[in-house]
Every structure is written in structure tokens, then in C-alpha cells.
C-alpha positions as CSV (number, residue, x, y, z in Angstrom):
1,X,0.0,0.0,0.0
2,X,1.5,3.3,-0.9
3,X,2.1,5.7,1.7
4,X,-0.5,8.5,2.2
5,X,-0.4,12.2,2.0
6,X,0.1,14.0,4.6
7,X,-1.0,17.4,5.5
8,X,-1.3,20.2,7.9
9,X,-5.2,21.2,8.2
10,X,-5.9,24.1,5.6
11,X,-3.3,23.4,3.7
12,X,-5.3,22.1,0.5
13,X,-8.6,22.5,-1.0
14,X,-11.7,20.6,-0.1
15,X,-11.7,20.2,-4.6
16,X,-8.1,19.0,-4.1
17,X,-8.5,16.9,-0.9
18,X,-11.8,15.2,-2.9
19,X,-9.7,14.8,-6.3
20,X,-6.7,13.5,-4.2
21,X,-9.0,10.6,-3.0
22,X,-10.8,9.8,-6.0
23,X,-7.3,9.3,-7.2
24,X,-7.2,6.5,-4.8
25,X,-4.7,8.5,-2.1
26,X,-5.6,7.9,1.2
27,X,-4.5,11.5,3.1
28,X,-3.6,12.1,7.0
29,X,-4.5,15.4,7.9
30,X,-2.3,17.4,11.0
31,X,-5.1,19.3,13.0
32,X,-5.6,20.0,16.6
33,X,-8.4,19.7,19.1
34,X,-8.3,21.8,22.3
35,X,-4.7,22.7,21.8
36,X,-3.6,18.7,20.9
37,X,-2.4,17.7,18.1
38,X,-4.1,15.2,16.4
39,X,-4.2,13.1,13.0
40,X,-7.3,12.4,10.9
41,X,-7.2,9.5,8.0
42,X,-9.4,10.3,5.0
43,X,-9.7,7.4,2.6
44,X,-12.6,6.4,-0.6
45,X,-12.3,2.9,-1.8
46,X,-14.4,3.8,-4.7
47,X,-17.7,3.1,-2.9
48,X,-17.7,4.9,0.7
49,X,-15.5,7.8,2.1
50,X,-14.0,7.4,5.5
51,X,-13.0,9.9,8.0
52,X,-10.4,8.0,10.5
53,X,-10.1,10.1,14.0
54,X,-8.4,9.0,16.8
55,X,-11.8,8.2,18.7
56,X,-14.3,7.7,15.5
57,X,-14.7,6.0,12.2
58,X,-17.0,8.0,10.3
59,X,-17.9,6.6,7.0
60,X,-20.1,8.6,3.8
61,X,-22.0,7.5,1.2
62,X,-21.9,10.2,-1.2
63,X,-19.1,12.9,-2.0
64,X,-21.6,15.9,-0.6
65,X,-21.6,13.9,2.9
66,X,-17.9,13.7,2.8
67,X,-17.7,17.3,1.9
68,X,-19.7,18.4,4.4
69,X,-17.6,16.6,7.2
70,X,-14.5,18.0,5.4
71,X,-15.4,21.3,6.0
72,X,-17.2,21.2,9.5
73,X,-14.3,20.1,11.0
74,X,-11.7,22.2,9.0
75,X,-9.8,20.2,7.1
76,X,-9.5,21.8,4.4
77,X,-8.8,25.7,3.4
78,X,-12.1,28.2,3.1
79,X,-12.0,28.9,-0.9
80,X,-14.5,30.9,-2.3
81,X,-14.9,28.9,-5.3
82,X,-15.7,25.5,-3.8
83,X,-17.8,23.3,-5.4
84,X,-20.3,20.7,-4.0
């Protein structure tokens, strides 16, 4: 298995985080939670997403659910021209 991306929080897109796992990357995003540093897996095996936290598996049917979670807990970077 290749080895993921990984990333600080904010650092790409939520279009390039998306694209990046349609490409079949699986990404570990840097973020932190009450001032401690944690790491997020974000994966798509071509059917579900999956968001990986250190306490939760959350898993998405559909790209707008995994958008929505993408952004909600700021993954990604606030660009105006998101899509979704």
C-alpha cells in the first residue's frame, strides 16, 4: 500500500483533498483539538468515504456527505470557489 499524503489542516482545498482521494490516495491530515495535536485519516475505496479520528470511524456514502464533514471540522482551506 503506498504511503499516504500528509497534510497540515488548511493546507489544501476541499476540490483537491476530494480529487486527491478519487485518485485513490488515502491523506492524514495534522489538525488539533483543544490545543492537541491530532491526525485524521481520509480514505474512498471507490464506494464509501472514510474519515479515521483518533476516537471515531465515520464513513459517507456520497461525495456531498464527505464534503460536508471535510469542511465542518476544518480540514481543508475556506476557498471561495468551492464546489459541491
Amino acid at each position: 500500500m503506498p504511503s499516504p499524503v500528509v497534510v497540515d489542516a488548511g493546507e489544501l482545498s476541499t476540490d483537491e483533498l476530494v480529487a486527491a482521494l478519487h485518485d485513490g490516495q488515502r491523506i492524514v491530515v495534522n489538525t488539533s483539538l483543544f490545543g492537541t495535536q491530532k491526525q485524521v485519516t481520509l480514505r474512498f475505496d471507490g464506494e464509501t468515504y472514510y474519515c479515521d479520528t483518533p476516537t471515531r470511524l465515520h464513513k459517507h456514502t456520497t461525495e456531498a456527505e464527505m464534503r460536508t464533514c471535510i469542511l465542518k471540522n476544518g480540514y481543508t482551506r475556506d476557498d471561495a470557489d468551492e464546489s459541491g
